[in-house]
C-alpha positions in Angstrom: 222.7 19.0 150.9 220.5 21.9 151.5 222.8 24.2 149.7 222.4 22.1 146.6 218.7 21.8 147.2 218.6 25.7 147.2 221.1 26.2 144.5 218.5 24.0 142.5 215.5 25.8 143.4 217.5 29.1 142.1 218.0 27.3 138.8 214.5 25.9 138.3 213.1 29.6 139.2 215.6 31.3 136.6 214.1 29.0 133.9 210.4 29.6 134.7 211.3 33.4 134.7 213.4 33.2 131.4 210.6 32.0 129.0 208.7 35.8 130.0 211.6 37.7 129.1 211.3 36.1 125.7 207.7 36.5 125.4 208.5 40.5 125.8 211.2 40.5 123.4 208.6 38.6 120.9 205.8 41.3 122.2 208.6 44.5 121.5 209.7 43.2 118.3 206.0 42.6 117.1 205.3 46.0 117.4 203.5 47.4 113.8 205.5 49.4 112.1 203.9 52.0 109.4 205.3 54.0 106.2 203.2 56.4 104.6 203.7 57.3 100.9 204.0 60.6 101.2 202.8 61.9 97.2 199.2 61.3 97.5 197.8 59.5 94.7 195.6 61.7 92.4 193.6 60.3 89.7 191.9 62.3 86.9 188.6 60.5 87.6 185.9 62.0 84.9 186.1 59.5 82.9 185.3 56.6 85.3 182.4 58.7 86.8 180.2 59.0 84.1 181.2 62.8 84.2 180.6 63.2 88.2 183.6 63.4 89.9 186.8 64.6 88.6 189.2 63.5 90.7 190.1 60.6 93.5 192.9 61.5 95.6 194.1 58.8 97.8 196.9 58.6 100.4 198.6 55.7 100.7 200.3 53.9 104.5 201.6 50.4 104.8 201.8 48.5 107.5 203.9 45.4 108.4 205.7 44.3 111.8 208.7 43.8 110.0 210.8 46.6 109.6 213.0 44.5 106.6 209.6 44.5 104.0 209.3 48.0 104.7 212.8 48.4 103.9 211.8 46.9 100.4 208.7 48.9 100.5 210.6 51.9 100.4 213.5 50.8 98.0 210.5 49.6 94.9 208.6 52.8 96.2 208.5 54.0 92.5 207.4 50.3 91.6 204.8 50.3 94.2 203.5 53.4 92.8 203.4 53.3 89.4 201.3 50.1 89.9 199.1 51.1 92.4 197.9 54.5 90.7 197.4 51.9 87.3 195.0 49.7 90.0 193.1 53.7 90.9 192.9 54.7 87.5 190.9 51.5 86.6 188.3 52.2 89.1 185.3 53.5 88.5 182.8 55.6 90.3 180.8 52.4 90.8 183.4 50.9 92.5 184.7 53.3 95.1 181.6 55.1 96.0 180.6 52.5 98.8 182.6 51.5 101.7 182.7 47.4 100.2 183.6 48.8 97.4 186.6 50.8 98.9 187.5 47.9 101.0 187.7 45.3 98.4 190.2 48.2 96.7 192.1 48.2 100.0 192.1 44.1 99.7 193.6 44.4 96.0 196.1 47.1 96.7 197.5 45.1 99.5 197.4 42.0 97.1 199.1 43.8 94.5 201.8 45.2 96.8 202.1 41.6 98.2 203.2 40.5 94.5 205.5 43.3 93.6 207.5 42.5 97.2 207.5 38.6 96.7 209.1 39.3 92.7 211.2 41.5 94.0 212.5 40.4 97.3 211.2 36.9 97.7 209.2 38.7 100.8 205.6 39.3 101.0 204.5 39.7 104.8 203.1 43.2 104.8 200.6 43.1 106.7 197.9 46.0 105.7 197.3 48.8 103.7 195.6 52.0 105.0 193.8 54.3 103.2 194.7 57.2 105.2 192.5 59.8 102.8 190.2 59.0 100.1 188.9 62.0 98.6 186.3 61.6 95.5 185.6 65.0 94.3 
């Protein structure tokens, strides 16, 4: 009787412990995983700045915790590119001269990457986009 008591202590402690071993492998897994565009995104930027600036440079890093939608990230990269320099080259001085303003950019880049992934792969859970340089010059 007390080896069974024992043997069912064992079992009952294995379970408690099992449940943290998943938390870490939930915790590893969850880790953010980053791709950076590498061609920086260079707009021609006199016309949008009321003859100010010439150009906005911009470079480009997602971010997701899923290394499968950067997967797709990378494999619609020209895609992703093509409509994300269309989104810059709208812009105009007013709206990428303030830090809201660049923000709310940010917001709409990762809204528009968002849409491309979900039509193309039925996946949209990238997480962020970084601006890792914005240059207005």
């Amino acid at each position: 009787m007390h080896k069974s008591i024992r043997i069912l202590f064992m079992l009952l402690l294995s379970m408690m412990i099992l449940p943290t071993w998943a938390e870490d492998d939930v915790a590893a897994n969850n880790k953010a995983i980053y791709y950076a565009i590498e061609e920086p995104f260079t707009i021609n930027f006199l016309n949008q700045s009321d003859q100010k600036a010439r150009y906005l440079q911009i470079k480009v890093t997602l971010m997701a915790h899923n290394q499968a939608i950067i997967d797709s990230a990378e494999l619609n990269l020209p895609m992703l590119q093509d409509a994300l320099r269309t989104l810059f080259s709208a812009q105009t001085s007013g709206t990428v001269n303030s830090v809201e303003g660049r923000k709310r950019l940010q917001t709409v880049s990762l809204d528009t990457v968002k849409t491309i992934l979900k039509e193309e792969t039925g996946k949209d859970n990238l997480d962020a986009i970084y601006f890792t340089s914005f240059v207005l010059q």
